[in-house]
C-alpha positions as CSV (number, residue, x, y, z in Angstrom):
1,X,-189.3,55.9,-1.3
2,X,-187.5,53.7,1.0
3,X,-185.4,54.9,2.9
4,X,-182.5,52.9,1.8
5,X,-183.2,53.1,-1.5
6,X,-182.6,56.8,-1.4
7,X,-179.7,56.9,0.4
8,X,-178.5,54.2,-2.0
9,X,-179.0,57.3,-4.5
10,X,-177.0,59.4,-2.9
11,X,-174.0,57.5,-2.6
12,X,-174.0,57.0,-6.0
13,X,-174.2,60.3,-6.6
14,X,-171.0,61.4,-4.6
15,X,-169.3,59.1,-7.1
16,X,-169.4,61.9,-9.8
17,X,-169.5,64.9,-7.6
18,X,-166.3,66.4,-7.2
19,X,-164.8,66.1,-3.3
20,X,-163.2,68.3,-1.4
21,X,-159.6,67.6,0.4
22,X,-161.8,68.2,3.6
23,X,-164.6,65.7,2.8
24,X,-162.0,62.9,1.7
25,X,-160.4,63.1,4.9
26,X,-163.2,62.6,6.4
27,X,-164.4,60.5,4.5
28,X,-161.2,58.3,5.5
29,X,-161.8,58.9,9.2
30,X,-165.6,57.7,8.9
31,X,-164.2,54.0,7.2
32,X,-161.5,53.8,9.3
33,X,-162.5,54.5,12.6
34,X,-159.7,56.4,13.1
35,X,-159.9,60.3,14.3
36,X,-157.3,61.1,12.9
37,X,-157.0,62.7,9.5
38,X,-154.7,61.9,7.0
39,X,-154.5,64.8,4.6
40,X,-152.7,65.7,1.2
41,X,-152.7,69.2,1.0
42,X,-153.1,70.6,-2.7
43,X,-150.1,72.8,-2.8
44,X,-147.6,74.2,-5.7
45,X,-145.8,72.0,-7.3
46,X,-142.3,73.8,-6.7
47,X,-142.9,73.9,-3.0
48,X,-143.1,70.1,-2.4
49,X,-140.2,69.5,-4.8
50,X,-138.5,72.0,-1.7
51,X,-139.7,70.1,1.1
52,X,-138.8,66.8,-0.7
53,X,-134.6,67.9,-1.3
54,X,-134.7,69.7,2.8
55,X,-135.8,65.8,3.5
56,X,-133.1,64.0,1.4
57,X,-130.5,66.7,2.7
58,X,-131.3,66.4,6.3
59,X,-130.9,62.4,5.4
60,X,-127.7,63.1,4.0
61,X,-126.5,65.2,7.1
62,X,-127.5,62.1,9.7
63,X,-125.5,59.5,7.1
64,X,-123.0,62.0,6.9
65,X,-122.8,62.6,11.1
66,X,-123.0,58.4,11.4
67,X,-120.3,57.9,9.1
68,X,-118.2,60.8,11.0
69,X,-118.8,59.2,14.5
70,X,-118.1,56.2,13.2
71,X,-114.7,57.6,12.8
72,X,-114.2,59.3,15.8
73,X,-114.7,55.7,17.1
74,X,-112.0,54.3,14.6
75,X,-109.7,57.0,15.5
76,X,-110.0,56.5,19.5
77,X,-110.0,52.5,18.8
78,X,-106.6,53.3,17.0
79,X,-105.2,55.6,20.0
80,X,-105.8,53.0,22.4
81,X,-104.5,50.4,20.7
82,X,-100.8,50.6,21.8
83,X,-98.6,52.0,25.1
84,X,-95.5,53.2,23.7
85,X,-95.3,56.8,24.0
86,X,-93.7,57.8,21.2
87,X,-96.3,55.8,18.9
88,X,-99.4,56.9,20.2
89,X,-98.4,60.4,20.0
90,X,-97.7,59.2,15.9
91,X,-101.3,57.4,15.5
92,X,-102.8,60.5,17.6
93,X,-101.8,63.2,14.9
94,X,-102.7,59.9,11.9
95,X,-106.1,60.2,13.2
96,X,-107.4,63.7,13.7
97,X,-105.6,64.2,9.9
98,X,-108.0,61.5,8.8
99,X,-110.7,62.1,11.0
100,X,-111.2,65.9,9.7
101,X,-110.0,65.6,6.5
102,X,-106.7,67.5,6.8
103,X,-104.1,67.4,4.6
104,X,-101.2,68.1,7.2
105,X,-101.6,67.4,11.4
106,X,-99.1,68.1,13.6
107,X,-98.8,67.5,17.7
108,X,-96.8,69.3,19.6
109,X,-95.6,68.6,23.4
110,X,-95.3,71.2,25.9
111,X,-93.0,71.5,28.6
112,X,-92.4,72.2,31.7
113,X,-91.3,76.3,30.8
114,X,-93.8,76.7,28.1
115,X,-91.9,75.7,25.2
116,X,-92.4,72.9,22.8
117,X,-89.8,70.0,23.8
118,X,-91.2,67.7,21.1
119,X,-93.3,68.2,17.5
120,X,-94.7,64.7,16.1
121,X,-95.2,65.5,12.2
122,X,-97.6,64.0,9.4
123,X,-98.4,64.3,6.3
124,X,-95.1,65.7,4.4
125,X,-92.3,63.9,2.7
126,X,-89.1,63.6,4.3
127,X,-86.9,64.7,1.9
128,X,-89.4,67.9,2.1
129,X,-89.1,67.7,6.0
130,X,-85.1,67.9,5.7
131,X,-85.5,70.8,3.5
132,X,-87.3,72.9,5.4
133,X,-84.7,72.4,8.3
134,X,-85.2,72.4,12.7
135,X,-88.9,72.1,13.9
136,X,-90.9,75.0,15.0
137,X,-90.1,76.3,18.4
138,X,-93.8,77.2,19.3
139,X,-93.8,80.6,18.1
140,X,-96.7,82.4,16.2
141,X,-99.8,80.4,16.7
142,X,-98.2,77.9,18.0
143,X,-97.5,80.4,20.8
144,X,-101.0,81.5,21.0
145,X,-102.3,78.2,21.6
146,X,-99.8,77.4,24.4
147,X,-100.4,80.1,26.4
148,X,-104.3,80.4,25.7
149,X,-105.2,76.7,25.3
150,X,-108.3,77.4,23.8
151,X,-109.4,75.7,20.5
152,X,-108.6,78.0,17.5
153,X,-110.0,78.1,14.1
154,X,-109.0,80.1,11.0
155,X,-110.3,79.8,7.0
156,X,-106.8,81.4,6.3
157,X,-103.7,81.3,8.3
158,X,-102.2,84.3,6.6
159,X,-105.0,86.3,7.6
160,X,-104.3,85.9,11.1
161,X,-102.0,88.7,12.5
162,X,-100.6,86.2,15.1
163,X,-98.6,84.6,12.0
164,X,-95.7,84.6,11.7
165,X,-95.2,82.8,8.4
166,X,-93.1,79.9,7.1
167,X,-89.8,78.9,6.6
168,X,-88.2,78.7,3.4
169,X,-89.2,75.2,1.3
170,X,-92.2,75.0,3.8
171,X,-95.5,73.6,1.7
172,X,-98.4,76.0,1.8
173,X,-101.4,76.2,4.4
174,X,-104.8,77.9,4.2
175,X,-107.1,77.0,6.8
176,X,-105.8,75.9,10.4
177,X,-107.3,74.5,13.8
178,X,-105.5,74.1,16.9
179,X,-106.9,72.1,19.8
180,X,-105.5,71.7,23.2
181,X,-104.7,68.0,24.8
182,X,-105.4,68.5,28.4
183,X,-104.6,65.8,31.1
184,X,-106.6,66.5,34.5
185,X,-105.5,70.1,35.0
186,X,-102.5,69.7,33.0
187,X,-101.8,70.8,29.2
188,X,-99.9,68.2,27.9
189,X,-99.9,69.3,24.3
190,X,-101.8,70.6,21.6
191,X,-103.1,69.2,18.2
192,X,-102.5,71.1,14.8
193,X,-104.3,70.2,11.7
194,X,-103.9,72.7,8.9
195,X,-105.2,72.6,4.9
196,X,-108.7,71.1,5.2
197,X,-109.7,69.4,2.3
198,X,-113.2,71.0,2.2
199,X,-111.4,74.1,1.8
200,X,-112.0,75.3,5.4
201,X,-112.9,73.3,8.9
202,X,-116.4,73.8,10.5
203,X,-117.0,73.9,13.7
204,X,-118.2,70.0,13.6
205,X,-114.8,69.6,12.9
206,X,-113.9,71.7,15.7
207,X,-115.9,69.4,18.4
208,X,-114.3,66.2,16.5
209,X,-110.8,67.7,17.2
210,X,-112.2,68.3,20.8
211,X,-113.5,65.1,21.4
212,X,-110.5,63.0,20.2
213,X,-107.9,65.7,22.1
214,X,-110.3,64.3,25.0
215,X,-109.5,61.0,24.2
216,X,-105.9,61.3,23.1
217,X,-105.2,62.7,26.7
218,X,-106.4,59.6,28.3
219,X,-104.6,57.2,26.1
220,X,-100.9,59.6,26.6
221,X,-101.8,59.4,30.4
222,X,-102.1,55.7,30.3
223,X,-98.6,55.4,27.9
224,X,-97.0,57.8,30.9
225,X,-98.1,55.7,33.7
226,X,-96.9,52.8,31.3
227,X,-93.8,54.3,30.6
228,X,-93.2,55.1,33.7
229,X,-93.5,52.1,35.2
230,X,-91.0,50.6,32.9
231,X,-88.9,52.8,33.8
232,X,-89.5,52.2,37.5
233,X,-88.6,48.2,36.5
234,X,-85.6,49.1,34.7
235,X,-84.0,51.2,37.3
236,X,-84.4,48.6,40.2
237,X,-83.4,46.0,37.8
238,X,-80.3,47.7,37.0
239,X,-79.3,48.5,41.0
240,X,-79.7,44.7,41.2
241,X,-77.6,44.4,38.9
242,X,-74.8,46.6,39.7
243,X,-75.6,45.2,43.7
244,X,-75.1,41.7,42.7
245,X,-72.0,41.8,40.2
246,X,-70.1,44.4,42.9
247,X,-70.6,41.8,45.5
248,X,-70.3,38.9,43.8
249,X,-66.3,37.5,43.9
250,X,-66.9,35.4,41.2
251,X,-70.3,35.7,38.6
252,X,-71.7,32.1,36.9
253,X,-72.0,34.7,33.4
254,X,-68.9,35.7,32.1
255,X,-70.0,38.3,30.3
256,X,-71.5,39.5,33.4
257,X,-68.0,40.2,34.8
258,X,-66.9,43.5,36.1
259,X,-64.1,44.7,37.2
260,X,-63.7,45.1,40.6
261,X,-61.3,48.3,40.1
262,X,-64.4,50.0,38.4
263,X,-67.5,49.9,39.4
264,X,-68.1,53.7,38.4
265,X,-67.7,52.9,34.2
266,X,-70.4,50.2,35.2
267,X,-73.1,52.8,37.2
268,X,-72.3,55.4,34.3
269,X,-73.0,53.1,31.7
270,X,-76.2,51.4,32.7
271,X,-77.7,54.6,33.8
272,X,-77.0,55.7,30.4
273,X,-79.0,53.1,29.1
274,X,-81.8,53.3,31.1
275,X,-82.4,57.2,31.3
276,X,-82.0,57.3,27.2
277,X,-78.9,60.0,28.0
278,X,-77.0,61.4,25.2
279,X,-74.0,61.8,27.5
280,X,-73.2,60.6,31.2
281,X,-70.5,61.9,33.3
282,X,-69.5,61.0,36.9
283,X,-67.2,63.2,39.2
284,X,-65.5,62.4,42.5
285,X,-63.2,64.3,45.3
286,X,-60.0,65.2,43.0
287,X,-56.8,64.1,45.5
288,X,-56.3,68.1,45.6
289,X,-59.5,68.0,47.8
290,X,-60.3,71.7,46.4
291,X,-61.7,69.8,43.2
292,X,-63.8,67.6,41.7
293,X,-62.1,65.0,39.0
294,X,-64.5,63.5,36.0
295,X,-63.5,59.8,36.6
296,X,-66.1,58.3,34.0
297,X,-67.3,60.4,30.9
298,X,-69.7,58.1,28.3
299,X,-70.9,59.6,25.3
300,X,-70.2,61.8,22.2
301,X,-67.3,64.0,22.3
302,X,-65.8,63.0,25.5
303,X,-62.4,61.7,25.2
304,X,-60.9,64.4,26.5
305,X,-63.6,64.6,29.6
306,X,-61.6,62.2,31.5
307,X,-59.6,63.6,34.0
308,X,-60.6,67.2,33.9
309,X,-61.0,69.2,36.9
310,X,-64.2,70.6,37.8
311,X,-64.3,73.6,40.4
312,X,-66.6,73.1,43.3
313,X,-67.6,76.6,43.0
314,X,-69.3,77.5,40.3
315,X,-70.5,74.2,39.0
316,X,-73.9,72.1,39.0
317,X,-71.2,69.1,39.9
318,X,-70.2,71.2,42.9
319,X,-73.5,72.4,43.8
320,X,-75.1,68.6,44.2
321,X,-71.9,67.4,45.7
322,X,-71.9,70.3,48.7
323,X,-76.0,70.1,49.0
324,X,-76.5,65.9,48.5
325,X,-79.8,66.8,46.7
326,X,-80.3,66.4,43.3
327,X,-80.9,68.6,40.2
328,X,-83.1,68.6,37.3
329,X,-83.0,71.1,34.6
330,X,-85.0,71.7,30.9
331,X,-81.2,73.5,30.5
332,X,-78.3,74.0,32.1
333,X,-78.5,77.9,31.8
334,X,-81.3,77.7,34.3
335,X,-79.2,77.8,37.2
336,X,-77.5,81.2,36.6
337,X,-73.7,81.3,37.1
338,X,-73.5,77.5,37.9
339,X,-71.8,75.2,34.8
340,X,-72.4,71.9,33.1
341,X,-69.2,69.6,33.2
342,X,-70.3,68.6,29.6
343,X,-71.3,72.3,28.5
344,X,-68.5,71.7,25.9
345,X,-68.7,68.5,24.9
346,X,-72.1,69.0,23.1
347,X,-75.1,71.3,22.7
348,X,-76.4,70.5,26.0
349,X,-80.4,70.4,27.0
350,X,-82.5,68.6,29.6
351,X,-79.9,67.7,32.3
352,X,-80.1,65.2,35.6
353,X,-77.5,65.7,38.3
354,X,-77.7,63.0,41.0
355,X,-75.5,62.6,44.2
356,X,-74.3,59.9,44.6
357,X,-74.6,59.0,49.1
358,X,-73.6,57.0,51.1
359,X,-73.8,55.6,54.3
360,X,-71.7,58.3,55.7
361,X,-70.4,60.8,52.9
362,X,-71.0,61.8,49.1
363,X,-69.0,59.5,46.6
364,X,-69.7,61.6,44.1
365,X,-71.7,63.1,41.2
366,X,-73.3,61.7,38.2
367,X,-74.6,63.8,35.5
368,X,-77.1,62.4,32.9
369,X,-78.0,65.0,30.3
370,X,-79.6,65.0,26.8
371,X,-78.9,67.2,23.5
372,X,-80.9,70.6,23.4
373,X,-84.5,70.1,21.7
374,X,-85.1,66.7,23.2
375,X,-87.5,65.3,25.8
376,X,-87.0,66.4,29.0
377,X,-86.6,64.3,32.0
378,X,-89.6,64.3,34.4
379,X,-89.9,64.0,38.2
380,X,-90.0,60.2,38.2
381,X,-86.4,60.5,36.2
382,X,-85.3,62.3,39.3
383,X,-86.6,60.2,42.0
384,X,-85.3,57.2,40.2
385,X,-82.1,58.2,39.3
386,X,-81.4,59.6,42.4
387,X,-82.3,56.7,44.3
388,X,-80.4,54.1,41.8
389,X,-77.3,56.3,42.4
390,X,-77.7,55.9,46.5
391,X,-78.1,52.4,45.8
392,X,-75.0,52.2,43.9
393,X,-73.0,54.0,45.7
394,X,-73.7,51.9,49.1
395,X,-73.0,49.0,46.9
396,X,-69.6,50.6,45.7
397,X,-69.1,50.9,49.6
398,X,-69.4,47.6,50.5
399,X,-67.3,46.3,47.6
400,X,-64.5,48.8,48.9
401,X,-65.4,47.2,52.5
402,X,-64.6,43.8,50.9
403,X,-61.8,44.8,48.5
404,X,-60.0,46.4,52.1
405,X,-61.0,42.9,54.0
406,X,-59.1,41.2,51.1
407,X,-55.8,43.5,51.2
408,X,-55.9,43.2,55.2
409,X,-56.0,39.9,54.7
410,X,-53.4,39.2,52.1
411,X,-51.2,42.0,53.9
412,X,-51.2,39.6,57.0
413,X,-50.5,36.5,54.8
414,X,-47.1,39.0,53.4
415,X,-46.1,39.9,56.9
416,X,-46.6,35.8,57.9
417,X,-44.0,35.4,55.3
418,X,-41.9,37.5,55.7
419,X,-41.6,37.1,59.1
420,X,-40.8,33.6,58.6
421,X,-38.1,34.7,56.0
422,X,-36.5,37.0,57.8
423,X,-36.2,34.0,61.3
424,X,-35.8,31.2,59.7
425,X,-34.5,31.4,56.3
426,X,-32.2,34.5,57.2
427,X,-31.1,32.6,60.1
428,X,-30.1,29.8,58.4
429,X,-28.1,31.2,55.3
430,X,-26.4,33.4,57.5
431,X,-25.7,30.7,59.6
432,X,-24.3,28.7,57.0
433,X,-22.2,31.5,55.8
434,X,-20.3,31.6,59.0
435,X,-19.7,28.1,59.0
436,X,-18.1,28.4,55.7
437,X,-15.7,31.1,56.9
438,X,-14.7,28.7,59.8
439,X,-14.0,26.3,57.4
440,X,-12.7,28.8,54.7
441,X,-10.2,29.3,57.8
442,X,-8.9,26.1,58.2
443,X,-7.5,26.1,54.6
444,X,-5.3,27.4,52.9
445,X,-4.7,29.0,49.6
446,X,-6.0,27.1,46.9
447,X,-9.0,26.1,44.2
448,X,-11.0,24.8,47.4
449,X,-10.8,28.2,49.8
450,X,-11.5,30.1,46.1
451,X,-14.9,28.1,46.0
452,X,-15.9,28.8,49.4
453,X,-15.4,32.3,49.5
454,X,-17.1,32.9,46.1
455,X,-20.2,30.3,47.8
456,X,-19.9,32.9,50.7
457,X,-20.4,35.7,48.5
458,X,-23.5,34.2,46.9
459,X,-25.0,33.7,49.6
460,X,-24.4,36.9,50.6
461,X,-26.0,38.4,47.9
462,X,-29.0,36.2,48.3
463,X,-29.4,37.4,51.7
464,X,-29.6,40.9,50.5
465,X,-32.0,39.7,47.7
466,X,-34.2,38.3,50.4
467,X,-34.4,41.0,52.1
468,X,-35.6,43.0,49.2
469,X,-38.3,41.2,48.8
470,X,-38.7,40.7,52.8
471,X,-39.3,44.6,52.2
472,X,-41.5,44.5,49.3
473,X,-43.4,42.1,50.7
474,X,-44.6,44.4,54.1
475,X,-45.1,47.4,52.1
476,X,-49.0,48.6,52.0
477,X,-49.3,48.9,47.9
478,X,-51.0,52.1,49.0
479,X,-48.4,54.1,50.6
480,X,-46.0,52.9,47.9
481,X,-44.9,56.6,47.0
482,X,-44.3,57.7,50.4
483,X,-41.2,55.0,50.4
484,X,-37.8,55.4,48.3
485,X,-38.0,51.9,48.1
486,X,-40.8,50.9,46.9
487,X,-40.8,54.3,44.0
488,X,-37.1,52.4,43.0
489,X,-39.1,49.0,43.1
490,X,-41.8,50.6,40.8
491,X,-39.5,52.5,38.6
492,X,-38.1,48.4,37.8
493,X,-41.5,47.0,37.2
494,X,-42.0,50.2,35.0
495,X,-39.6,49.1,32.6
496,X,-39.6,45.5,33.0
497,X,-41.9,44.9,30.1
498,X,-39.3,46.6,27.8
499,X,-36.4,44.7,28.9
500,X,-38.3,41.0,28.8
501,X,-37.0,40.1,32.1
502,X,-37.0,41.1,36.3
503,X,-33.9,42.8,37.2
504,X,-32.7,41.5,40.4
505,X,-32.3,44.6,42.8
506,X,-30.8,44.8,46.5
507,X,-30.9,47.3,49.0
508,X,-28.0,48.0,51.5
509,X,-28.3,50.6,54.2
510,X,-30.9,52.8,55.6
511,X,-32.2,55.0,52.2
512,X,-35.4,56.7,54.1
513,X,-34.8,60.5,55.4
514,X,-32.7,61.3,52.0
515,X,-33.6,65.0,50.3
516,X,-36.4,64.9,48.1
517,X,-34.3,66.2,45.2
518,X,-31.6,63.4,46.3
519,X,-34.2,60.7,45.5
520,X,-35.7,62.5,42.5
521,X,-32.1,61.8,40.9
522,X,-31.6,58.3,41.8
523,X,-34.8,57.6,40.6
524,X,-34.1,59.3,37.7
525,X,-30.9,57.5,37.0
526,X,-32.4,54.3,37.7
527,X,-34.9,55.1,35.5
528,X,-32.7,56.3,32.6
529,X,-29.9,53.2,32.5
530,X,-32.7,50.5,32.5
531,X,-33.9,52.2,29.7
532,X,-30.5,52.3,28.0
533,X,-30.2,48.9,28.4
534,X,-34.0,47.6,27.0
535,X,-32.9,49.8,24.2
536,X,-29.2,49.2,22.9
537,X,-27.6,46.4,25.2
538,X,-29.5,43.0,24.0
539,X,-29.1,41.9,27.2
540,X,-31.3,39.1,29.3
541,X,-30.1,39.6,33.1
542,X,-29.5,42.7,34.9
543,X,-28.4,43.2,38.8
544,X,-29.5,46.5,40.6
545,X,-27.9,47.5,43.4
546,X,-28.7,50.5,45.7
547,X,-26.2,51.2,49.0
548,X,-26.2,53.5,51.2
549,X,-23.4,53.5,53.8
550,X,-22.3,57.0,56.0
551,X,-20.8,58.8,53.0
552,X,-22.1,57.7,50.0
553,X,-25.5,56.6,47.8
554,X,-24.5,54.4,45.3
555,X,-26.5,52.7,42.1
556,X,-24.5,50.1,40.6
557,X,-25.8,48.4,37.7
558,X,-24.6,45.4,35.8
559,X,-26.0,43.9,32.8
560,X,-24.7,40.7,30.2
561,X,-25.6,42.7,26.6
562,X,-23.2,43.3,24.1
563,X,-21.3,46.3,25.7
564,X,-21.5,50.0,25.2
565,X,-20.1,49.8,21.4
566,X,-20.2,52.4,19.2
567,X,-23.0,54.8,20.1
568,X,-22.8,57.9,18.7
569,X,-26.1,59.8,20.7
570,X,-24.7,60.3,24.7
571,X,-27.3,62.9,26.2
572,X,-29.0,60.8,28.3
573,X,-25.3,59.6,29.8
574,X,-24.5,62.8,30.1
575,X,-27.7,64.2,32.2
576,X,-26.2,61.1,34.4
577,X,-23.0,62.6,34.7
578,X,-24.3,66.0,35.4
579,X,-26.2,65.1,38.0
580,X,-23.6,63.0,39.6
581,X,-20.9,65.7,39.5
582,X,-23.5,68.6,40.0
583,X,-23.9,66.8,43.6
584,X,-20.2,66.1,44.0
585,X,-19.8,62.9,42.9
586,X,-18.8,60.7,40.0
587,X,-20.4,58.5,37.0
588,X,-18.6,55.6,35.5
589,X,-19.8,53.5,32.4
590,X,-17.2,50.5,31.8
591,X,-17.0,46.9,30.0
592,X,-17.9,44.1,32.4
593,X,-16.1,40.7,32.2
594,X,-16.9,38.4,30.3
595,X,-19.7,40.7,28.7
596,X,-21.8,43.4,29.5
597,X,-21.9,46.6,31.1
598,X,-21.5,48.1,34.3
599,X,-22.7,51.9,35.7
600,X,-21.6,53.1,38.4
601,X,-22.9,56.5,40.2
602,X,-22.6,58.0,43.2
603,X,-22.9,61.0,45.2
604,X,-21.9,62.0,49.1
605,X,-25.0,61.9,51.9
606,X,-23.0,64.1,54.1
């Protein structure tokens, strides 16, 4: 036999013989070339439908894990896709709810002493949110989180003896995990996410949480620095501002006007603005100098702020105003024994007190505060505030510096004049008068002498008139109340508006050095007569006149109305009768010819 024929044979033979799993693989290997061997082990049927559904669920688990960092990336895409605080704090607790499949997510901000100063909510309706009243104050796990920031995760909340429930109309939770939101070294916040909708979170969800607090604190540092540098804008824009419309004598805008009398409504209001304040008071030296006096008061619940004293001693106010350095507090109970000038106004919380210096001295004190449970104000508040009210208040200086320069000024330009009134004017009226006696002299009785004398009378009277004003004119506006004078001259201009016309007043005689009750009663009595006349006379001229000779202070008065008529009420005549005779002297109220009235009071100087 040939030796190919027979093997020929016995490959024909394996055709038919059965082959083990052994041979066939190698069997395989010897066609291929390949060392290798491909087997298919004979095993139960059961067992290989086992390893088939471990396959198909292990595929499952790597779609499922894909499709869940796809939504980590979503959810960090969404974070980062806006600056604004207050939103990304929103779209922070929007994602982890969807990213873990949560049914409520809550995040809550920690402050400076521990306690939450803000809770960003979602997931529940508002009218449910209004029902169930304030927002937690961190207490229960909320607490336990804060001061342990360590993730925390519970199939059942109730079964948790850190607890502490739920408020009344509150929805009910199961399962719970709380992640902290760490910046650098600092907790900023932590995440809540309660009611999983698996029926309980795994830890997968745990390192989700993790990972996106990771990322959340990177996108609220980067709305911070935003923010802050906003803020940092605003504030210099505003001293700008306030620099360029207190120095300004007269601003292209009109509506950019201010006041020049006050500047201080103008550094309370836009600091008001910029800090987001609730309420903003400023304080300056009361003219007791034991005191401070609120001058400005903006906000809710302060109209009766204005004008109240505020004890040095005792008092944040005080506090700043002695020290010059600023204060910032999460509440105004921090600083035991010291007071808020707005503790009654409203429920006070975070508070800024800023001095407000000068070049040489404090102005003053402004107060910036916010209502209790929100944000407090940070370190950059502080530093800007304070450094906007220094700014402010060297700019209030220099308009002050100005608005002196400008009454020096003018009170030269009054003196000019009447200087020149008093040598030349004066001169020549009084010079004229005497040359009208000479030649009232020369005649004799008759129409003509009549008419000279009355001319010489006139003019006179228009001498004393001029000298009035001579005196009105170099008195310092500000010493105004040290001066009889000028109180008589303000006590006219108090009631000129109700009359509808100037009375005409004169002066005769020397009427500094009188009692101070003496001069409380003239002005009194001026005060009261002027009055009777805007009231009941109808009259459209009046002539003051005030003398003061060795033995007597006189007010004469004299007015073209319709006369003293019927009245039927005389109390205020009386109180000017009483206090004539009570100083030994005498009241008169006659009819004046052709019309009119005229008073006469007087009392001895001696």
């Amino acid at each position: 036999m040939r030796p190919g024929q027979g093997r020929g044979d016995r490959t024909s033979a394996s055709r038919v013989r059965p082959v083990c799993p052994t041979e066939r693989s190698r069997a395989i290997a010897d066609t291929t070339g390949d060392t290798r061997a491909l087997t298919f082990p004979d095993l139960p049927r059961p067992e290989l439908d086992q390893l088939l559904g471990q396959v198909v669920e292990r595929a499952q688990e790597v779609l499922s894990t894909q499709g869940r960092l796809r939504g980590l990336l979503w959810a960090n895409q969404v974070i980062a896709g806006d600056l604004a605080l207050p939103v990304v704090l929103r779209r922070i607790a929007d994602a982890a709810r969807e990213l873990v499949g949560a049914r409520y997510a809550a995040l809550g901000v920690v402050g400076p002493d521990g306690d939450l100063i803000e809770f960003v909510h979602v997931g529940m309706p508002a009218d449910m949110v209004a029902e169930i009243g304030p927002l937690p104050q961190g207490k229960g796990l909320l607490s336990v989180l804060i001061e342990d920031p360590q993730p925390i995760r519970l199939r059942r909340i109730d079964d948790d003896p850190r607890s502490s429930g739920f408020p009344p109309g509150h929805p009910p939770m199961a399962s719970f995990l709380g992640v902290p939101i760490r910046i650098r070294d600092e907790v900023f916040g932590n995440l809540y996410l309660t009611d999983s909708t698996r029926g309980q979170f795994s830890a997968e969800d745990t390192e989700l949480a993790t990972a996106l607090a990771a990322t959340a604190a990177a996108a609220i540092e980067n709305a911070r620095l935003y923010q802050a540098a906003r803020s940092r804008g605003e504030w210099l824009q505003a001293t700008a501002s306030i620099i360029r419309q207190l120095l300004s004598p007269d601003p292209a805008d009109p509506t950019d006007r201010v006041d020049a009398g006050d500047p201080l409504h103008l550094v309370a209001a836009r600091s008001r603005e910029i800090a987001d304040a609730d309420l903003v008071t400023l304080v300056r030296p009361a003219e007791s100098g034991s005191d401070l006096r609120v001058e400005v008061a903006i906000g809710a619940g302060t109209e009766d702020l204005p004008g109240a004293q505020v004890p040095r001693q005792g008092s944040l106010s005080g506090r700043v105003f002695a020290t010059g350095q600023p204060l910032r507090l999460t509440h105004p109970r921090d600083e035991a024994g010291l007071a808020s000038v707005a503790s009654g106004a409203m429920d006070i919380g975070p508070v800024l007190v800023v001095p407000l210096c000068g070049s040489t001295r404090v102005h003053g004190v402004l107060s910036l505060a916010r209502t209790r449970g929100r944000t407090a104000f940070g370190s950059d508040d502080l530093d800007l505030a304070a450094g906007f009210a220094n700014q402010a208040a060297v700019a209030i200086e220099l308009a002050e510096a100005r608005v002196e320069q400008h009454r020096a000024t003018m009170l030269d330009e009054r003196e000019r004049i009447a200087a020149d009134l008093h040598d030349h004017v004066i001169q020549r009226l009084f010079a004229t008068g005497l040359s009208l006696q000479v030649l009232a002299g020369t005649l004799g009785p008759g129409r003509a002498r009549e008419r000279i004398q009355a001319t010489i009378a006139d003019l006179d009277a228009t001498i004393a008139q001029i000298r009035t004003s001579i005196f009105a004119l170099q008195q310092n506006p500000q010493n105004s109340a040290r001066c009889l004078r000028a109180r008589l001259l303000d006590v006219v201009t108090e009631v000129t508006p109700a009359l509808g016309f100037a009375p005409a007043v004169r002066f005769s005689g020397l009427l500094d050095g009188l009692p101070g009750q003496t001069a409380e009663d003239l002005l009194a009595v001026l005060r009261e007569a002027l009055t009777n006349i805007a009231r009941h006379a109808r009259a459209h001229t009046a002539d003051v006149d005030v003398t003061r000779d060795p033995q007597w202070l006189t007010l004469d008065i004299r007015d073209d109305g319709i006369g003293l008529g019927a009245t039927t009420r005389r109390s205020g005549l009386a109180n000017l009768r009483h206090r004539a005779e009570h100083r030994g002297g005498t009241f008169t109220l006659a009819p004046r010819d052709p019309r009119g009235t005229r008073l006469s009071w007087s009392i001895p100087t001696s």
